[in-house]
SEPA-726241 format. One record per residue (C-alpha): residue number from 1; x, y, z. Coordinates in steps of 0.05 Angstrom, whole numbers. Example, Ala and Ser with C-alpha at 12.3 -4.5 7.8 and 13.67 -1.06 7.14 Angstrom:
% SEPA-726241
<vexlo><n>1</n><east>246</east><north>-90</north><up>156</up></vexlo>
<vexlo><n>2</n><east>273</east><north>-21</north><up>143</up></vexlo>
***
This chain:
% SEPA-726241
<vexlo><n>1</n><east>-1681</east><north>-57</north><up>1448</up></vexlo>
<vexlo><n>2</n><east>-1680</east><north>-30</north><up>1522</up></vexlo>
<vexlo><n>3</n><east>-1642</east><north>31</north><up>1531</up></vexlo>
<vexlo><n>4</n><east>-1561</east><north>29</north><up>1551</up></vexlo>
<vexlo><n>5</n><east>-1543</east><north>65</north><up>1614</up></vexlo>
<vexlo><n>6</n><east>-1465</east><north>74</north><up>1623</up></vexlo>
<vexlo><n>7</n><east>-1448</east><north>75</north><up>1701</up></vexlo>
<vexlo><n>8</n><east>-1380</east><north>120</north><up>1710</up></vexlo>
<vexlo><n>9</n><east>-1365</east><north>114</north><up>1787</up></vexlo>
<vexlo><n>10</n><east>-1288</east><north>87</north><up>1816</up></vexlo>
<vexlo><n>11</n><east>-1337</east><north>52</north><up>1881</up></vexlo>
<vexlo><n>12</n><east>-1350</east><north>-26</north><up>1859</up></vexlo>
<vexlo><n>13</n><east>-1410</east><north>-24</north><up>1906</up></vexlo>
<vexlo><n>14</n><east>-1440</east><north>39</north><up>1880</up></vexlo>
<vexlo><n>15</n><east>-1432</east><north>8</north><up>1817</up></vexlo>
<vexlo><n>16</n><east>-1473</east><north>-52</north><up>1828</up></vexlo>
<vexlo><n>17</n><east>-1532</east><north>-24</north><up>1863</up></vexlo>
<vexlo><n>18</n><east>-1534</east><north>26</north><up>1796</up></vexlo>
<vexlo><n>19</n><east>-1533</east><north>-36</north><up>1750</up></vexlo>
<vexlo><n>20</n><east>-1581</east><north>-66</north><up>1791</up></vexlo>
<vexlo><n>21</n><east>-1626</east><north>-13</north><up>1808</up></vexlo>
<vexlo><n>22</n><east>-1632</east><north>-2</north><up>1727</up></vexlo>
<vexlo><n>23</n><east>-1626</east><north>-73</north><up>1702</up></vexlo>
<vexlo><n>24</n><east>-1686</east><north>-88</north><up>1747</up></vexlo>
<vexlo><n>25</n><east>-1725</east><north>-31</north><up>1716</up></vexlo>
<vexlo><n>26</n><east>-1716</east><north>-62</north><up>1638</up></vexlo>
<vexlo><n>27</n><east>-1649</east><north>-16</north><up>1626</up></vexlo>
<vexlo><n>28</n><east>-1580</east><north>-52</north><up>1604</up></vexlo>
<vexlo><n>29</n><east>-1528</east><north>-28</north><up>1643</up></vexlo>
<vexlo><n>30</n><east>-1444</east><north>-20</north><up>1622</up></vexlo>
<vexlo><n>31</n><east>-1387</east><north>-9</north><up>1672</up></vexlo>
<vexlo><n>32</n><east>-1339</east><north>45</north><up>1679</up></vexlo>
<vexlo><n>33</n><east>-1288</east><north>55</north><up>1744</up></vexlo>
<vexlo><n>34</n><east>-1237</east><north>117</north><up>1704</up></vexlo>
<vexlo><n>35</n><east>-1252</east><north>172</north><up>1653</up></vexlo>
<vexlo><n>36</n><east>-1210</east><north>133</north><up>1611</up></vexlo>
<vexlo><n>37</n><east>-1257</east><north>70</north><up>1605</up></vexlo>
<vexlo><n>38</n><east>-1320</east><north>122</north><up>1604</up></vexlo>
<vexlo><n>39</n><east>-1289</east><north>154</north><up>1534</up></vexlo>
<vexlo><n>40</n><east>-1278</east><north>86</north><up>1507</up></vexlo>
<vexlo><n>41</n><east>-1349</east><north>61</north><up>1526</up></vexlo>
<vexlo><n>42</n><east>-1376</east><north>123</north><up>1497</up></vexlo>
<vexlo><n>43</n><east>-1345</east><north>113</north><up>1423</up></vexlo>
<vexlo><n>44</n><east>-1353</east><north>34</north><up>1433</up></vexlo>
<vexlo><n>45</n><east>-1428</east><north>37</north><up>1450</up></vexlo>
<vexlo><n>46</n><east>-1458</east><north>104</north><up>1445</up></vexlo>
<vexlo><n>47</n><east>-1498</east><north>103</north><up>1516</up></vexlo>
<vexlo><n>48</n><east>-1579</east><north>136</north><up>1517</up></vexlo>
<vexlo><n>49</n><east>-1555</east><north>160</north><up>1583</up></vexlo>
<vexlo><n>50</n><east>-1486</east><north>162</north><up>1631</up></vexlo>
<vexlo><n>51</n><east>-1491</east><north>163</north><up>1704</up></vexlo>
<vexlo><n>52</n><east>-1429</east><north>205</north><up>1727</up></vexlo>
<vexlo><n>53</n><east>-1388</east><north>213</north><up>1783</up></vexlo>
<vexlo><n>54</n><east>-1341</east><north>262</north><up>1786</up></vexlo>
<vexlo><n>55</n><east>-1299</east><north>241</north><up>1838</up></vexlo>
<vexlo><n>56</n><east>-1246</east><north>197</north><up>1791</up></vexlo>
<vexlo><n>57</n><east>-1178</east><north>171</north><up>1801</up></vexlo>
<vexlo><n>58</n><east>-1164</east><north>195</north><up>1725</up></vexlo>
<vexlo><n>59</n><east>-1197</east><north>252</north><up>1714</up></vexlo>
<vexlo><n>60</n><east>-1239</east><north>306</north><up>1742</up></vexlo>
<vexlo><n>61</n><east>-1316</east><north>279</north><up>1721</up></vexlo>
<vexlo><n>62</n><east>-1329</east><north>343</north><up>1698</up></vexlo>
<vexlo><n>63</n><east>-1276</east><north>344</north><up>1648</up></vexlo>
<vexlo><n>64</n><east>-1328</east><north>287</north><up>1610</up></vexlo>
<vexlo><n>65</n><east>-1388</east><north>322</north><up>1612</up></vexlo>
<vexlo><n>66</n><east>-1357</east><north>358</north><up>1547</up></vexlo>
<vexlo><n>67</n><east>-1346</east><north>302</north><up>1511</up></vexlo>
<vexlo><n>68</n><east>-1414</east><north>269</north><up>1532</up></vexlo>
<vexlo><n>69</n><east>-1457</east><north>327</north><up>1519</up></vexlo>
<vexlo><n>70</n><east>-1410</east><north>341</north><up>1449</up></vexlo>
<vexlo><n>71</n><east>-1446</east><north>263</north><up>1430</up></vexlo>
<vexlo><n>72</n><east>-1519</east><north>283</north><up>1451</up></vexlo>
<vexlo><n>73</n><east>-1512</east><north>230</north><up>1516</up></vexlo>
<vexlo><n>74</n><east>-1554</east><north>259</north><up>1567</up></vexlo>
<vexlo><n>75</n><east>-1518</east><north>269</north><up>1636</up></vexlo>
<vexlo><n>76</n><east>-1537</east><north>254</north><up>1699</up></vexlo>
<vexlo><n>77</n><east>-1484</east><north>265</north><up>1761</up></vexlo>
<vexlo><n>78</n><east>-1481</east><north>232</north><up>1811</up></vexlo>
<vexlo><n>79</n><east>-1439</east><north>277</north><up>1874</up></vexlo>
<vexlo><n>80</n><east>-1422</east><north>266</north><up>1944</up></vexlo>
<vexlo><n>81</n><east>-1385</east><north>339</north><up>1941</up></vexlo>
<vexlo><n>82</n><east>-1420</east><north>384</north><up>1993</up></vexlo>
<vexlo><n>83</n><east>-1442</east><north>450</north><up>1966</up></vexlo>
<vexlo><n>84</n><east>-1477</east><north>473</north><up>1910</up></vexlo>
<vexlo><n>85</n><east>-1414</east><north>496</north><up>1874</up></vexlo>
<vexlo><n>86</n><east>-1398</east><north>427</north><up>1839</up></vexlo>
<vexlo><n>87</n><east>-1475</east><north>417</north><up>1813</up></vexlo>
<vexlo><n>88</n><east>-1474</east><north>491</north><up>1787</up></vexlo>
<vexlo><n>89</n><east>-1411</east><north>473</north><up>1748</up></vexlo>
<vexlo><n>90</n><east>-1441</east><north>410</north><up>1727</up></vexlo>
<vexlo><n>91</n><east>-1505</east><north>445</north><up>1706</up></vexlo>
<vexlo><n>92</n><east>-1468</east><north>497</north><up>1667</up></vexlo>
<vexlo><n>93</n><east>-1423</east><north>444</north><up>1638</up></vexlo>
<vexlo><n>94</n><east>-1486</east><north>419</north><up>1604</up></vexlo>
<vexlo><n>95</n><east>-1493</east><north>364</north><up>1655</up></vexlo>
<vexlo><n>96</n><east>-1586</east><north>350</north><up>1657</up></vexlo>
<vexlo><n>97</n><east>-1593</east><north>331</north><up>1721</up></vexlo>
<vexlo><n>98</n><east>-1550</east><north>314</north><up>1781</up></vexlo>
<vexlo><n>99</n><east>-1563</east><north>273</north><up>1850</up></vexlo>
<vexlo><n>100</n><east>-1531</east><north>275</north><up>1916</up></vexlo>
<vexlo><n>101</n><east>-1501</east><north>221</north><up>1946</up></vexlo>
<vexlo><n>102</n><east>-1526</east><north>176</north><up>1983</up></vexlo>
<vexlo><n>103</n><east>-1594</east><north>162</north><up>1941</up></vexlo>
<vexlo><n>104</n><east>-1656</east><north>139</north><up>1939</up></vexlo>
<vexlo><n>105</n><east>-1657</east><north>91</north><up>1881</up></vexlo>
<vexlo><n>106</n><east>-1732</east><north>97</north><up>1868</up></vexlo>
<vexlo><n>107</n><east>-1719</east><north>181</north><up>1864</up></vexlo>
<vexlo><n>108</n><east>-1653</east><north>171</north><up>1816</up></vexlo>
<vexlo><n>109</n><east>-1696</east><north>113</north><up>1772</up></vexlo>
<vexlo><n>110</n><east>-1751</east><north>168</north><up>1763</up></vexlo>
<vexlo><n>111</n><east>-1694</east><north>223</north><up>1747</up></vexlo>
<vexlo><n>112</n><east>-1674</east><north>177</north><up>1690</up></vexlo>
<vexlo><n>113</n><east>-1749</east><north>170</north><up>1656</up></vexlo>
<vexlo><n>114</n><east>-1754</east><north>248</north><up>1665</up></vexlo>
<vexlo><n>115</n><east>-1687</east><north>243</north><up>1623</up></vexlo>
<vexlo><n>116</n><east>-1698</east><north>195</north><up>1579</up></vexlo>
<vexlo><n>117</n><east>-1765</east><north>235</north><up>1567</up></vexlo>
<vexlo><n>118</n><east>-1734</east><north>304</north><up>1550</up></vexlo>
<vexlo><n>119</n><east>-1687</east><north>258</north><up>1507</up></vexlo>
<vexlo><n>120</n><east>-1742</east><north>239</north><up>1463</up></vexlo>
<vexlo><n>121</n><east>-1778</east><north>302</north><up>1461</up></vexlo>
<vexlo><n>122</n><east>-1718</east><north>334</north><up>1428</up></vexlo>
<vexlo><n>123</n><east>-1723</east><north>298</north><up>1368</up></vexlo>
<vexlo><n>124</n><east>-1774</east><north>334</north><up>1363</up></vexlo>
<vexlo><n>125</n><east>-1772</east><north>416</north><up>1395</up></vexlo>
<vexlo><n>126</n><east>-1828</east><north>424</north><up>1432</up></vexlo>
<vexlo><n>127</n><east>-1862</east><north>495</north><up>1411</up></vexlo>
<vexlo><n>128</n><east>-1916</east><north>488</north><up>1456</up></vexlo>
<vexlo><n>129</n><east>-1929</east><north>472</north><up>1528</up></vexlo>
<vexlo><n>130</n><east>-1984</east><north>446</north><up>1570</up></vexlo>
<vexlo><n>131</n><east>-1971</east><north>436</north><up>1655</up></vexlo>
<vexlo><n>132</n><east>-2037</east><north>439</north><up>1689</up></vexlo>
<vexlo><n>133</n><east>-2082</east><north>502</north><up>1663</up></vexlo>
<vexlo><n>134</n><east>-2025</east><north>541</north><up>1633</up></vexlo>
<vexlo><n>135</n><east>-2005</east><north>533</north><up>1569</up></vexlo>
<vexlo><n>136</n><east>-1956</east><north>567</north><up>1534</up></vexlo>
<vexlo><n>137</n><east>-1940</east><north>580</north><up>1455</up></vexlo>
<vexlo><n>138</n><east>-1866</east><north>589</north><up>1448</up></vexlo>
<vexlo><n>139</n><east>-1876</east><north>612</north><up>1378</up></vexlo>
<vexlo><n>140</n><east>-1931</east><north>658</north><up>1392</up></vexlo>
<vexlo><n>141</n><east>-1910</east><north>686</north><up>1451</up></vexlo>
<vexlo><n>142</n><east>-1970</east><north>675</north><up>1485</up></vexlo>
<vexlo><n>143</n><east>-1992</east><north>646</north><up>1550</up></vexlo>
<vexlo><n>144</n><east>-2056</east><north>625</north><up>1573</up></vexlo>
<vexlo><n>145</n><east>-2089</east><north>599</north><up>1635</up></vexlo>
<vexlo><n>146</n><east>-2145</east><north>556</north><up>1644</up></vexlo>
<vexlo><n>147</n><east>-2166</east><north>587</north><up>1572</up></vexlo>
<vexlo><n>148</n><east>-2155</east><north>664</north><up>1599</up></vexlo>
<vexlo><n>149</n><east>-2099</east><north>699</north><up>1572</up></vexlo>
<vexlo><n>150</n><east>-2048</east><north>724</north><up>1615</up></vexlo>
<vexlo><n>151</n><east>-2007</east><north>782</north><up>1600</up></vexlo>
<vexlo><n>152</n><east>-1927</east><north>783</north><up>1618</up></vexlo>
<vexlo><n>153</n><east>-1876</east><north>829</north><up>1612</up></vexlo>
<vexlo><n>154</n><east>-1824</east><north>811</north><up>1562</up></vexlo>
<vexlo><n>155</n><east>-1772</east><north>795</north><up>1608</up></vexlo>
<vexlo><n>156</n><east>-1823</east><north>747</north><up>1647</up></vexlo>
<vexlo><n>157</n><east>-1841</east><north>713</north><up>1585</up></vexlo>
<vexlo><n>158</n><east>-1767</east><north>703</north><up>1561</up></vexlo>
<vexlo><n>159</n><east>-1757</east><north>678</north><up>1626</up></vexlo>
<vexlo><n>160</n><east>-1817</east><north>629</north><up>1629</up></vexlo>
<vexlo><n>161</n><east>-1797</east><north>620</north><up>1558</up></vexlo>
<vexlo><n>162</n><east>-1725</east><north>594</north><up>1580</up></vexlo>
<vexlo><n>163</n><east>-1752</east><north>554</north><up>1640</up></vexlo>
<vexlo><n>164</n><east>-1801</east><north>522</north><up>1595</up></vexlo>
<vexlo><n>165</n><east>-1769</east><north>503</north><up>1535</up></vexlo>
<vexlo><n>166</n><east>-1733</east><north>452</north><up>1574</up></vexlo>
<vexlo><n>167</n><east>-1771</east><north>425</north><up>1617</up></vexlo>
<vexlo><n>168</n><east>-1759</east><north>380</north><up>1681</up></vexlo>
<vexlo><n>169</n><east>-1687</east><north>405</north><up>1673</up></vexlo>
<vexlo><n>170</n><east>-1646</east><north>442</north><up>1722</up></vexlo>
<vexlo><n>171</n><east>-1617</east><north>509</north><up>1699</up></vexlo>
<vexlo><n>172</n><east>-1573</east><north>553</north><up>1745</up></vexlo>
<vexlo><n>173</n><east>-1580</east><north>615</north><up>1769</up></vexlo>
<vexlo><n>174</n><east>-1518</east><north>642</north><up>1717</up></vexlo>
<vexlo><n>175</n><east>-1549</east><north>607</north><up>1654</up></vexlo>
<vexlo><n>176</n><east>-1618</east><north>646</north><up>1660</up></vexlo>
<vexlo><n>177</n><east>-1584</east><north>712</north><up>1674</up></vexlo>
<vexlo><n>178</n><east>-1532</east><north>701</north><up>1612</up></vexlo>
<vexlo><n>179</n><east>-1597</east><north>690</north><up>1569</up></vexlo>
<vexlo><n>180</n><east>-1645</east><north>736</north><up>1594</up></vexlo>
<vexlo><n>181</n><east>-1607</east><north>785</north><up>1621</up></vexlo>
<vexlo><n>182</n><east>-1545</east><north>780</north><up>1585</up></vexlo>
<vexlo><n>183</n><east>-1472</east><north>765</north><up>1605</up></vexlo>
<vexlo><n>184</n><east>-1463</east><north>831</north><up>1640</up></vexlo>
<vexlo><n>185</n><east>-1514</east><north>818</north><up>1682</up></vexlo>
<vexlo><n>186</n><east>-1498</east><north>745</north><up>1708</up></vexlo>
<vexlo><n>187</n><east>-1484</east><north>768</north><up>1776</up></vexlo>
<vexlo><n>188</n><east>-1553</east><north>800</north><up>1793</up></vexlo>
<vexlo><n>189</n><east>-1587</east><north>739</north><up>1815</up></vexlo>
<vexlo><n>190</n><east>-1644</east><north>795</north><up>1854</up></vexlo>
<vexlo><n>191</n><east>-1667</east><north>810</north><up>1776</up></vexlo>
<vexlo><n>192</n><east>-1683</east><north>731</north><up>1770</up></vexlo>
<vexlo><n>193</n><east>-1716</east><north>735</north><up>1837</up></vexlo>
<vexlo><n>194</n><east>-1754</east><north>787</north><up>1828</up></vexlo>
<vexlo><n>195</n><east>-1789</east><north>757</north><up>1754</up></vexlo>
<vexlo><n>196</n><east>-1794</east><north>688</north><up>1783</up></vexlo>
<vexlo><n>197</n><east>-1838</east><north>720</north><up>1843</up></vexlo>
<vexlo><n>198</n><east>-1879</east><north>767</north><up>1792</up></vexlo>
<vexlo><n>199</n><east>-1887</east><north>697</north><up>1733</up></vexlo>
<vexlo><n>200</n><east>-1910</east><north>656</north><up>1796</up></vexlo>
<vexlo><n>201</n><east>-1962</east><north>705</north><up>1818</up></vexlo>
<vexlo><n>202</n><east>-1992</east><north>703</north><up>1759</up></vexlo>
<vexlo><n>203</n><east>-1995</east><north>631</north><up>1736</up></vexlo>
<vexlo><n>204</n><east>-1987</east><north>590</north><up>1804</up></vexlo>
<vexlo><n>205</n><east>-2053</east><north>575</north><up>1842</up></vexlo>
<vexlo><n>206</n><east>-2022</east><north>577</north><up>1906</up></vexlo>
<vexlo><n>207</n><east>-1951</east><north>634</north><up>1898</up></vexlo>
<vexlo><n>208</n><east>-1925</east><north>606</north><up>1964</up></vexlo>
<vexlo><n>209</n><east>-1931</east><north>534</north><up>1942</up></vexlo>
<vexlo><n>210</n><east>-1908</east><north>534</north><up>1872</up></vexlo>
<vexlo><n>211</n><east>-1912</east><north>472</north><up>1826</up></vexlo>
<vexlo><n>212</n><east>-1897</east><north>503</north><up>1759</up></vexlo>
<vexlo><n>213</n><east>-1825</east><north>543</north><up>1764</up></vexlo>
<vexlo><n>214</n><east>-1786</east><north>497</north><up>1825</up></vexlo>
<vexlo><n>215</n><east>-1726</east><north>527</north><up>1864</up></vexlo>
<vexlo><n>216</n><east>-1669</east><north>484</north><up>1866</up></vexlo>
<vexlo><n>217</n><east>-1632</east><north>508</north><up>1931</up></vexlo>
<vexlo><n>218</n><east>-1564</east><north>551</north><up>1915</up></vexlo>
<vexlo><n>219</n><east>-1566</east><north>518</north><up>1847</up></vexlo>
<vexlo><n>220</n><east>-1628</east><north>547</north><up>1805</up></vexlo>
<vexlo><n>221</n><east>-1696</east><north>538</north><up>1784</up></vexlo>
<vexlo><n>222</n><east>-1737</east><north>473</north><up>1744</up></vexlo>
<vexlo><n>223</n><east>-1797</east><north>485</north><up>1710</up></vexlo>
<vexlo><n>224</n><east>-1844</east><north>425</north><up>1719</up></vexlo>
<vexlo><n>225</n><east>-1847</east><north>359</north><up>1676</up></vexlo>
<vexlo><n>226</n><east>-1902</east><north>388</north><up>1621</up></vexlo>
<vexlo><n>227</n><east>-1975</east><north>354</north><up>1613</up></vexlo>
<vexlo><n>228</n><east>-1978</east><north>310</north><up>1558</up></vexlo>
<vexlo><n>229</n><east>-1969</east><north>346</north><up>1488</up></vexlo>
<vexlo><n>230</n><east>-2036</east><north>358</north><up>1450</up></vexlo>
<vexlo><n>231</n><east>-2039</east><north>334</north><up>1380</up></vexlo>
<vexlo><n>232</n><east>-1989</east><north>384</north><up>1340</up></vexlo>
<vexlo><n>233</n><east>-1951</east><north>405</north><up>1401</up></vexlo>
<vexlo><n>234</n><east>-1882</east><north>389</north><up>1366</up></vexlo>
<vexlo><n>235</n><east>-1856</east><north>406</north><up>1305</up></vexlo>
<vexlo><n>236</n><east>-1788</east><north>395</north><up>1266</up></vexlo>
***
């Protein structure tokens, strides 16, 4: 059975291209123009995913990221609010991802299989991961690089440790510093600077260039989709 994508947006032609756009690419696709018809869809058919806008004649959309996130229905929203302020509310609301309107359709379908993908891998918590030579044991607290190990602080690893336990997935600025810094210290975005340049000197080939720990502009930072698990990566 191909997997159900609820569309939440009030715009009949953003609507279409969505069901389109995912239809085409093997996904069944489900209607929503209010909050109200969203809530209903989401006890009716229990969506893999919801595409969300948040600018509803009902309801704030991120008054239903709650409710979404409370049913284990990934999130991704869908904004045409300028400003980072809306996605960093959406992020902390437990929204996974979020797109700026207008789209590329090719970029959002991929954003969906990254989703989808994280999804599936939570069935399942992933202990260890592999992107490119590093490779890190969550339950060890070890990292390693092309074999060699490399030696963090233990702020850097409970950073890296944050970033990479959920990978591909955007996490704000205030959500790192809550959880490795603690709540007092959500404000100091300089201490998160400051680690992120010290993990990426040490793991990234090229510092300047990273493709392991990804700024999101005024929003946060993504740690890249992992490699392929080895055989007894996961465990319950």
């Amino acid at each position: 059975m191909s997997d159900h994508i609820l569309i939440v947006d009030d715009e009949l032609p953003i609507r279409r291209l969505l069901r389109v756009s995912t239809e085409r690419s093997g996904y069944t696709a489900e209607e929503a123009a209010t909050a109200a018809t969203a809530l209903a869809e989401l006890h009716r058919s229990r969506p893999r995913l919801v595409l969300l806008d948040l600018g509803l004649p009902d309801r704030d959309g991120l008054e239903l990221i709650g409710p979404f996130r409370d049913k284990g229905v990934p999130i991704i929203v869908l904004t045409a609010r300028e400003g980072s302020g809306e996605k960093v509310a959406a992020l902390d609301l437990g929204a996974d991802d979020y797109v700026t309107k207008p789209f590329d359709s090719e970029e959002l379908l991929a954003r969906i299989r990254s989703c989808l993908r994280r999804a599936d891998r939570s069935a399942g918590v992933t202990r260890r991961v592999k992107a490119g030579p590093v490779e890190i044991d969550l339950d060890a607290h070890s990292v390693r690089k092309s074999g060699a190990e490399v030696k963090l602080t233990p702020k850097e690893f409970s950073l890296l440790a944050e970033l990479a336990g959920h990978p591909g997935k955007v996490l704000t600025h205030t959500h790192l510093l809550r959880e490795v810094w603690g709540p007092a210290h959500t404000d100091n975005v300089e201490y998160l600077r400051v680690t992120v340049r010290s993990l990426r000197k040490k793991l990234e080939d090229a510092p300047s260039n990273p493709t392991l720990i990804l700024n999101e502009p005024g929003v946060g930072y993504r740690f890249c989709e992992p490699s392929s698990p080895r055989s007894g990566a996961h465990s319950s």
